[in-house]
GUZA-292880 format. One record per residue (C-alpha): residue number from 1; residue in one letter; y, x, z. Coordinates in nm, 3 decimals. Layout:
% residues N
NUM,A,Y,X,Z
...
***
This chain:
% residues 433
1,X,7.543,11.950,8.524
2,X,7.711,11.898,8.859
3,X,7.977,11.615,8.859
4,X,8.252,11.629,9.171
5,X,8.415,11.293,9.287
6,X,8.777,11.255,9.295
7,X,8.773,10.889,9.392
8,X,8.755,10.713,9.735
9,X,8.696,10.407,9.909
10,X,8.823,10.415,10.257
11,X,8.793,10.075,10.437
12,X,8.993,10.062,10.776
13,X,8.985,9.730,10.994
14,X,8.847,9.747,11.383
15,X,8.890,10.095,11.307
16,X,8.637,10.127,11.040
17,X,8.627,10.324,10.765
18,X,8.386,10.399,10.458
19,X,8.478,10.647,10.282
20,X,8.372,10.628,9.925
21,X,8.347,10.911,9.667
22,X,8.250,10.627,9.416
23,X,8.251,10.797,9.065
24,X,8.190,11.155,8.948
25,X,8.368,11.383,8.732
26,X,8.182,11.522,8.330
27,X,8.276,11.805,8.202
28,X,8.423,11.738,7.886
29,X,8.232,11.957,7.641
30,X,7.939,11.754,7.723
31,X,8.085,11.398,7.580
32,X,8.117,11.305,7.262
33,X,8.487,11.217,7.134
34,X,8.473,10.870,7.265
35,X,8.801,10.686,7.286
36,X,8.754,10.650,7.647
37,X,8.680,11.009,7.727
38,X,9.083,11.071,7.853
39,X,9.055,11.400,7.916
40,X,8.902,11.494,7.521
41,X,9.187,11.272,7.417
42,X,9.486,11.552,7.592
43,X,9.269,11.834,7.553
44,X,9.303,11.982,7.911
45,X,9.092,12.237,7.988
46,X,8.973,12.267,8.324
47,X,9.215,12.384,8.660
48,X,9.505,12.338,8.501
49,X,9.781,12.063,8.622
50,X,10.002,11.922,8.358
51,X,10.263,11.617,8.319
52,X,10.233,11.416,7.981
53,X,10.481,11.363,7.703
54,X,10.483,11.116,7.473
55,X,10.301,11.370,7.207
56,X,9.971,11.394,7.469
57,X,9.901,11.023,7.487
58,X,9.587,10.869,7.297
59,X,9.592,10.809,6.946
60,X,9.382,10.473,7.004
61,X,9.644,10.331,7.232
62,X,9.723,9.929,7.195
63,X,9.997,9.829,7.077
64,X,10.099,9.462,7.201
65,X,10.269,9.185,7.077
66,X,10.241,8.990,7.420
67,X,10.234,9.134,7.765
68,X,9.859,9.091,7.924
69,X,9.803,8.954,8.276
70,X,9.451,9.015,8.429
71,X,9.425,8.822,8.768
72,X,9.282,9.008,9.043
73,X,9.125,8.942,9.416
74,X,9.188,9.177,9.713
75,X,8.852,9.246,9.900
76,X,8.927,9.528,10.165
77,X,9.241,9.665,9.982
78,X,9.047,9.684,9.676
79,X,9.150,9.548,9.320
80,X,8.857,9.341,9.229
81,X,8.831,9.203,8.841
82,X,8.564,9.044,8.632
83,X,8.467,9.231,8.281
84,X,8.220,9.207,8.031
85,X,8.005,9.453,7.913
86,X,7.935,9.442,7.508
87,X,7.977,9.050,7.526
88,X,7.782,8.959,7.853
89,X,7.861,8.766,8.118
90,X,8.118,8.896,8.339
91,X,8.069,9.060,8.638
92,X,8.300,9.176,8.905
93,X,8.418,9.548,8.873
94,X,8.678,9.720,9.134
95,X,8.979,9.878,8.938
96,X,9.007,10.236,9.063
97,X,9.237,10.496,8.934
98,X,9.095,10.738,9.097
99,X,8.747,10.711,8.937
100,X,8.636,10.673,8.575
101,X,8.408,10.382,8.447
102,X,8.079,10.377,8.641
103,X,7.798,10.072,8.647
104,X,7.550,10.060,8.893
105,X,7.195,10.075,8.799
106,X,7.096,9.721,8.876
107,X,7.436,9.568,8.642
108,X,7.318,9.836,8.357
109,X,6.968,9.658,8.317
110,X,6.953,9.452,7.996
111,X,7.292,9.644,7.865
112,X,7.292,9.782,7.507
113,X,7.374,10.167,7.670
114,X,7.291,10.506,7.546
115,X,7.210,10.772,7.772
116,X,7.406,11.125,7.671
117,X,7.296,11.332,7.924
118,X,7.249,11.347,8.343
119,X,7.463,11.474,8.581
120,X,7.435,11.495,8.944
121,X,7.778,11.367,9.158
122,X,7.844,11.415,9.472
123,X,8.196,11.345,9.678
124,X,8.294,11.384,10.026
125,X,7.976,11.437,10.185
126,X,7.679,11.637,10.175
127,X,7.441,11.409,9.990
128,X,7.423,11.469,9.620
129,X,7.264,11.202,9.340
130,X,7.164,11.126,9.015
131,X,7.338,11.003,8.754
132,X,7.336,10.934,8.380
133,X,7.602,10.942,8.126
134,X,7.611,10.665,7.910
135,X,7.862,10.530,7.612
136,X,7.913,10.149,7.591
137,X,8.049,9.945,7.314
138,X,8.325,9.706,7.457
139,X,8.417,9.652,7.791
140,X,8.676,9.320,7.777
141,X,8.874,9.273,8.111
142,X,9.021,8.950,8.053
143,X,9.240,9.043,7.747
144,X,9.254,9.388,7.742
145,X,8.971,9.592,7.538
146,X,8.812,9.891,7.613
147,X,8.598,10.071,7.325
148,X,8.339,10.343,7.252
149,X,8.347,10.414,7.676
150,X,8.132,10.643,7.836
151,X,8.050,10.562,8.204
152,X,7.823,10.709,8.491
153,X,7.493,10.525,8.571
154,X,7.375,10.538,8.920
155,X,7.294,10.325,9.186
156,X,7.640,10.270,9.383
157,X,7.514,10.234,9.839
158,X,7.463,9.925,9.954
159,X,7.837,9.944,10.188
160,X,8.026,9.950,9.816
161,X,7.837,9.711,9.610
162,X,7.709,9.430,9.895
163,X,7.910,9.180,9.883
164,X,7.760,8.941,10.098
165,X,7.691,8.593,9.962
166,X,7.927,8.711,9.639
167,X,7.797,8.876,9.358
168,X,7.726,9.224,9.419
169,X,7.999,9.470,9.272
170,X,7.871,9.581,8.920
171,X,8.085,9.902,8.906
172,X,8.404,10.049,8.856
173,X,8.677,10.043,8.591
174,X,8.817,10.353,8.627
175,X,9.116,10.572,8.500
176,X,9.027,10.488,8.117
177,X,9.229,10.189,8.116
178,X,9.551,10.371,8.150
179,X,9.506,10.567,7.850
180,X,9.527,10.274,7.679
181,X,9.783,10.067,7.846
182,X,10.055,10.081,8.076
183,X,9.960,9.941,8.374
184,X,10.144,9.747,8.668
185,X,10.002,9.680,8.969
186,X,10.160,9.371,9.170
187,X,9.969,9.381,9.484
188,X,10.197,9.083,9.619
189,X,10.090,8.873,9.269
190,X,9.758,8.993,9.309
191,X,9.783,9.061,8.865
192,X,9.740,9.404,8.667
193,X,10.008,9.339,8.401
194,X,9.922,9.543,8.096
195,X,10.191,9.667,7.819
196,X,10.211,9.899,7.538
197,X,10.188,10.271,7.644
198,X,10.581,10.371,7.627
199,X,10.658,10.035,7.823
200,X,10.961,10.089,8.114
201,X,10.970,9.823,8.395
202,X,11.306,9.679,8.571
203,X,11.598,9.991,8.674
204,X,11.537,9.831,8.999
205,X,11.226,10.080,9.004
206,X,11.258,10.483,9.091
207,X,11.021,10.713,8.848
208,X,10.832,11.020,8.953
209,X,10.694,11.265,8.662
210,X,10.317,11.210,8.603
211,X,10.069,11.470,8.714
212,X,9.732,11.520,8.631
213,X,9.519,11.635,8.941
214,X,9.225,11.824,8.777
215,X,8.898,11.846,8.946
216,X,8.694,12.162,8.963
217,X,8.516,12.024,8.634
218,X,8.798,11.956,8.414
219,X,8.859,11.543,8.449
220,X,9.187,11.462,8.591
221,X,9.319,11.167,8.761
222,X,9.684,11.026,8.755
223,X,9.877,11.229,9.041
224,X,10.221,11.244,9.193
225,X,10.358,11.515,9.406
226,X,10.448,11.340,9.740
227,X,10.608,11.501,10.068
228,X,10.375,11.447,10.432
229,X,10.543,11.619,10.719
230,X,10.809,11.837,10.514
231,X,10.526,11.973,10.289
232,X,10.491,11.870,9.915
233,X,10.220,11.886,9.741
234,X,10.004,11.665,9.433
235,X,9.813,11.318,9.541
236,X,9.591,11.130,9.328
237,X,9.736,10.764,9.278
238,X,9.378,10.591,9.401
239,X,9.377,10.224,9.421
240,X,8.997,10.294,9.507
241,X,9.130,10.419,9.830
242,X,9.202,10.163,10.079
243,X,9.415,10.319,10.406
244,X,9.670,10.555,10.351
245,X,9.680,10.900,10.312
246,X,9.356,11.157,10.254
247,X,9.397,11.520,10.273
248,X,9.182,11.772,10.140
249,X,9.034,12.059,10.346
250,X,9.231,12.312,10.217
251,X,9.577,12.082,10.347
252,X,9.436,12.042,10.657
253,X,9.339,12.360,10.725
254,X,9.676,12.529,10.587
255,X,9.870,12.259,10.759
256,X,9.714,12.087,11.037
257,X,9.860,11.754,10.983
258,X,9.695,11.644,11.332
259,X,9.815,11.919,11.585
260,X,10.149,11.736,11.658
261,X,10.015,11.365,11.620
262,X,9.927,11.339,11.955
263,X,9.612,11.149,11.984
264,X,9.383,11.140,11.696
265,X,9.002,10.913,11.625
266,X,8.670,11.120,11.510
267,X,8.402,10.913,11.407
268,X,8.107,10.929,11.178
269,X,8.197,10.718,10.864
270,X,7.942,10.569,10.598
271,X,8.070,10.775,10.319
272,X,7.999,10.651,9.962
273,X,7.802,10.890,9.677
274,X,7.857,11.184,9.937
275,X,7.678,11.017,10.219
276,X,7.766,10.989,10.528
277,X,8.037,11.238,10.697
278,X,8.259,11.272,11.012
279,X,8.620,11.216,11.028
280,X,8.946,11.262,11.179
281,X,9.248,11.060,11.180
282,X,9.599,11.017,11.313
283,X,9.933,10.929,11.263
284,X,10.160,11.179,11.083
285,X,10.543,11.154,11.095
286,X,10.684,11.056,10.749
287,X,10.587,11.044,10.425
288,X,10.823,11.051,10.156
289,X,10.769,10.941,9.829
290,X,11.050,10.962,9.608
291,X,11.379,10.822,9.739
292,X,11.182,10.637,9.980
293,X,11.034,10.736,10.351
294,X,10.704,10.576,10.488
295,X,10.690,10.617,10.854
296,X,10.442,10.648,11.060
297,X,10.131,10.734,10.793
298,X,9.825,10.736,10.876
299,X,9.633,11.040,10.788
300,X,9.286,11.087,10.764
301,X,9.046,11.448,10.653
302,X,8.711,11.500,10.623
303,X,8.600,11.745,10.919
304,X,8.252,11.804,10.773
305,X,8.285,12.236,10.575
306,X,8.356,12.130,10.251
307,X,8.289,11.755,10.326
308,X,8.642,11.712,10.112
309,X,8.584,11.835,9.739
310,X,8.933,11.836,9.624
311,X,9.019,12.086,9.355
312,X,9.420,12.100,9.263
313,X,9.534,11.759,9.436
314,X,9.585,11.818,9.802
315,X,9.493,11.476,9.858
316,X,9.483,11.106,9.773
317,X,9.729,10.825,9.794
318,X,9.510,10.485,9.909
319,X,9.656,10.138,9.851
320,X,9.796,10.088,10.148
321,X,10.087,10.279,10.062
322,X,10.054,10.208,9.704
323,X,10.115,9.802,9.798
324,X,10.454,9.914,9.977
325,X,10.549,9.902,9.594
326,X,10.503,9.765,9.231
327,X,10.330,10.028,9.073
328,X,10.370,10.064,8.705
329,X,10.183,10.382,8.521
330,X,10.266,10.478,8.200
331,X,10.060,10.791,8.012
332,X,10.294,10.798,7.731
333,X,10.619,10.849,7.885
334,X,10.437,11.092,8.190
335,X,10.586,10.897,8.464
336,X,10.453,10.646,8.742
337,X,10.743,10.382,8.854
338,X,10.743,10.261,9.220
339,X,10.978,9.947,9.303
340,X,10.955,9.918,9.666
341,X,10.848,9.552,9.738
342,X,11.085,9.396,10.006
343,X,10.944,9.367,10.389
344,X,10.662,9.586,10.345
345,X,10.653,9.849,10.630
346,X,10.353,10.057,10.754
347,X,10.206,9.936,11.120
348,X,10.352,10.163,11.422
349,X,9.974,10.099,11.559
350,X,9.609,10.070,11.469
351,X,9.407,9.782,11.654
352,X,9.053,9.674,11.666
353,X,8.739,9.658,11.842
354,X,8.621,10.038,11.730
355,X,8.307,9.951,11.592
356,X,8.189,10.170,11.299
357,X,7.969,9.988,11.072
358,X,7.750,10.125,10.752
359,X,7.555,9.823,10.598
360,X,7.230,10.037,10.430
361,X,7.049,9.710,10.294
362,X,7.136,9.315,10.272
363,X,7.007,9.180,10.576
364,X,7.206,9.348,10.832
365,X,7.515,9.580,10.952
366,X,7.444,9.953,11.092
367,X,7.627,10.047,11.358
368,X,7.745,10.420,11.316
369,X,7.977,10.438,11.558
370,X,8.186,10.322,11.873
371,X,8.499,10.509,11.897
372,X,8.557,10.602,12.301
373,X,8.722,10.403,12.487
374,X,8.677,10.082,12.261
375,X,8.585,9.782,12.318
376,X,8.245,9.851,12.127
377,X,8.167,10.147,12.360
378,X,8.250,9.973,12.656
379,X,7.996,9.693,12.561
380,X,7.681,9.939,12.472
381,X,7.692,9.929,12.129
382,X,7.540,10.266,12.013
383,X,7.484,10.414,11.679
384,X,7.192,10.295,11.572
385,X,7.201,9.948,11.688
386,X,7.169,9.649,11.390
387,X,7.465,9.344,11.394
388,X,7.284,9.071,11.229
389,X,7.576,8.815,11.257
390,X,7.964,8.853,11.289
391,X,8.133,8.532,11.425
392,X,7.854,8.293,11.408
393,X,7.754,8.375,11.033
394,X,7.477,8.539,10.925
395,X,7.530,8.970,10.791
396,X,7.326,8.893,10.435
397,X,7.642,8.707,10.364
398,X,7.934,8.934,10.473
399,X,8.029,9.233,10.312
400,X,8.244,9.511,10.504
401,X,8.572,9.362,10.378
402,X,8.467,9.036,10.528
403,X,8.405,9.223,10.855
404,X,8.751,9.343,10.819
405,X,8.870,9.006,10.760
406,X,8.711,8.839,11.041
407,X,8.828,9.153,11.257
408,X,9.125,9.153,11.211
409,X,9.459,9.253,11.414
410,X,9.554,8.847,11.421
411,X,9.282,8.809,11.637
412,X,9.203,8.856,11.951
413,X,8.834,8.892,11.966
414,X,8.527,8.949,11.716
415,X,8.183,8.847,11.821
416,X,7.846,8.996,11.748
417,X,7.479,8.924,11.725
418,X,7.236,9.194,11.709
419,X,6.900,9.232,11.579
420,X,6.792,9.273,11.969
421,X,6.961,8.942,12.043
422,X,7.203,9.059,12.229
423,X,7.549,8.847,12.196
424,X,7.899,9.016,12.234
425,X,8.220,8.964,12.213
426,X,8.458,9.244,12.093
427,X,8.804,9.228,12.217
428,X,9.055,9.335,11.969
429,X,9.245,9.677,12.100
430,X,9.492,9.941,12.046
431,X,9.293,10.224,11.895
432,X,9.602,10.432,11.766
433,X,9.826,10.610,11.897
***
């Protein structure tokens, strides 16, 4: 069996990005009828695209007495929480609705899992791996329960799980939890409120009717239809996704979102399960979501043939626009609620030093890329080239959202040691437009 990612994990500071494909898609007549399994629980059959109703939502769904609150860190853009696996200790999983429940190899040692078949997942990307479905007991995230789950196990690269001097990331929570709860998202709080499915938040938010954006195997992932230029089409909600807006091949071929943006960055990205892929990104002019109109986005394809494996969604909705809002999603009723959070614009400009950075083991950063004209290519960094420290500390104990961090736009400069002993410092620059 072939599984197709619809997830992504797209980290953008000193213009970098990784793009991530991090979990895969199972058919569903090859799992079991598992609580978890969401797409068993509606009975969609593959390429179709459908809204819920209050009739299609799972039969296992909690019902609360109390509202839960599950704190949550941002690493990147990316929802971090600890969970437990059948009762041990916790470990630090990134929430992404546009993936399903995945562990990595190394966190599935020692776990009380049952292997149901294998499956090899790919994303955007050429590279395709192995993979085994497994069903877990209990998965506890703070106090919300997840039972009878099935998950992917595979070994998640280095650039997603290495978390420097943190513990590494032991996989992904995925869609699964919304077919159980209702789920907020308060990026400014940094807390995943959880309520009953059926819950409504404040009038003060808009609602949008709830897609499903089916993949080429059948799964689907939460989806609302958006507008990007004057064109309309579905986008997977993916807090996964870190930047702003993805679009598929088949949008950027049909509608060549870049050949009025002016000036645009290609660069080879790090990838995630796909492996490493070339991109292209610029601004667009507006995006409209509802009532509400983002301008400028940022948009960003894959320009690799069939480097972008989308099936019905013509794209994917990262967290940076999903943090321009409090995001409450809600199976039961089929709608997603957006309460635009006060202040929150997107940045006219892109700034940083252009470096491109994979990191393919603990020890030390890759350099993929320098974009041209950068501050990176202007110094001699070339792709190949090993960072070994990133303002005076040491790689083993950065991860790529630390990178970020320490690159950011409030600075000025970054500075870097490679493995050649060369020393450089990295002025931050305008990179886009």
């Amino acid at each position: 069996m072939r599984i197709v990612s619809a997830g992504h994990l797209v980290l953008v500071a000193l213009a970098v990005l990784a793009i991530n494909p991090a979990t895969g898609q199972i058919k569903p007549e090859d799992l079991p009828p598992a609580a978890g399994a969401l797409e068993r629980e509606l009975g969609l059959p593959p390429g179709e695209r459908v809204a819920t109703s209050p009739a299609s939502a799972p039969q296992d769904a909690a019902q609360l007495v109390a509202t839960i609150e599950i704190p949550f860190i941002l690493e990147g853009g990316h929802i971090i929480v600890d969970a437990s696996i059948d009762g041990h200790p916790p470990r630090p999983f990134m929430f992404d609705t546009g993936a399903h429940n995945l562990i990595d190899n190394t966190s599935a040692q020692g776990l009380n899992t049952t292997v149901i078949s294998a499956a090899r997942i790919s994303g955007v990307g050429p590279k395709v791996s192995h993979a085994d479905i497994v069903t877990i007991g209990r998965i506890n995230i703070g106090g919300a329960v997840l039972e009878q789950q099935t998950a992917l196990a595979t070994t998640l690269p280095n650039v997603i799980a290495d978390r420097g001097s943190r513990p590494r990331l032991a996989g992904l929570i995925g869609s699964e939890l919304l077919a159980r709860y209702t789920v907020t998202i308060d990026y400014a709080r940094r807390v995943l409120i959880l309520n009953s499915l059926g819950f409504r938040p404040p009038s003060t938010a808009f609602a949008l009717p709830l897609g499903y954006a089916i993949s080429r195997d059948g799964l689907s992932h939460p989806s609302i239809t958006i507008e990007l230029d004057g064109v309309s089409g579905q986008f997977v909600i993916d807090t996964g996704a870190s930047g702003q807006v993805f679009v598929s091949e088949r949008f950027e071929r049909t509608h060549q979102p870049f050949a009025a943006s002016g000036k645009t960055l290609r660069f080879l990205s790090p990838g995630g399960i796909g492996g490493r892929t070339n991109i292209q990104m610029g601004f667009g002019k507006r995006l409209r979501l509802g009532p509400v109109t983002l301008s400028p986005p940022v948009i960003a394809a894959s320009t690799d043939a069939g480097g972008a494996r989308f099936s019905s969604s013509e794209g994917i909705l990262g967290n940076t626009i999903l943090s321009q809002f409090l995001v409450t999603i809600d199976y039961r009723s089929g709608r997603a609620y957006f309460s635009p959070v006060a202040g929150r614009t997107l940045p006219a400009t892109l700034r940083g030093s252009g470096l491109i950075l994979d990191k393919p083991d603990h020890e030390a950063f890759e350099v993929l890329d320098a974009l041209s004209g950068s501050a990176a290519e202007r110094a001699g960094l070339r792709r190949g080239d090993h960072i070994v420290e990133i303002n005076g500390r040491p790689a083993r104990d950065l991860g790529i959202a630390d990178f970020q961090a320490l690159g950011s736009a409030s600075n000025a400069s970054v500075s870097v040691r490679t493995a050649d002993q060369r020393r450089i410092n990295l002025s931050i620059g305008q990179t886009l437009p």
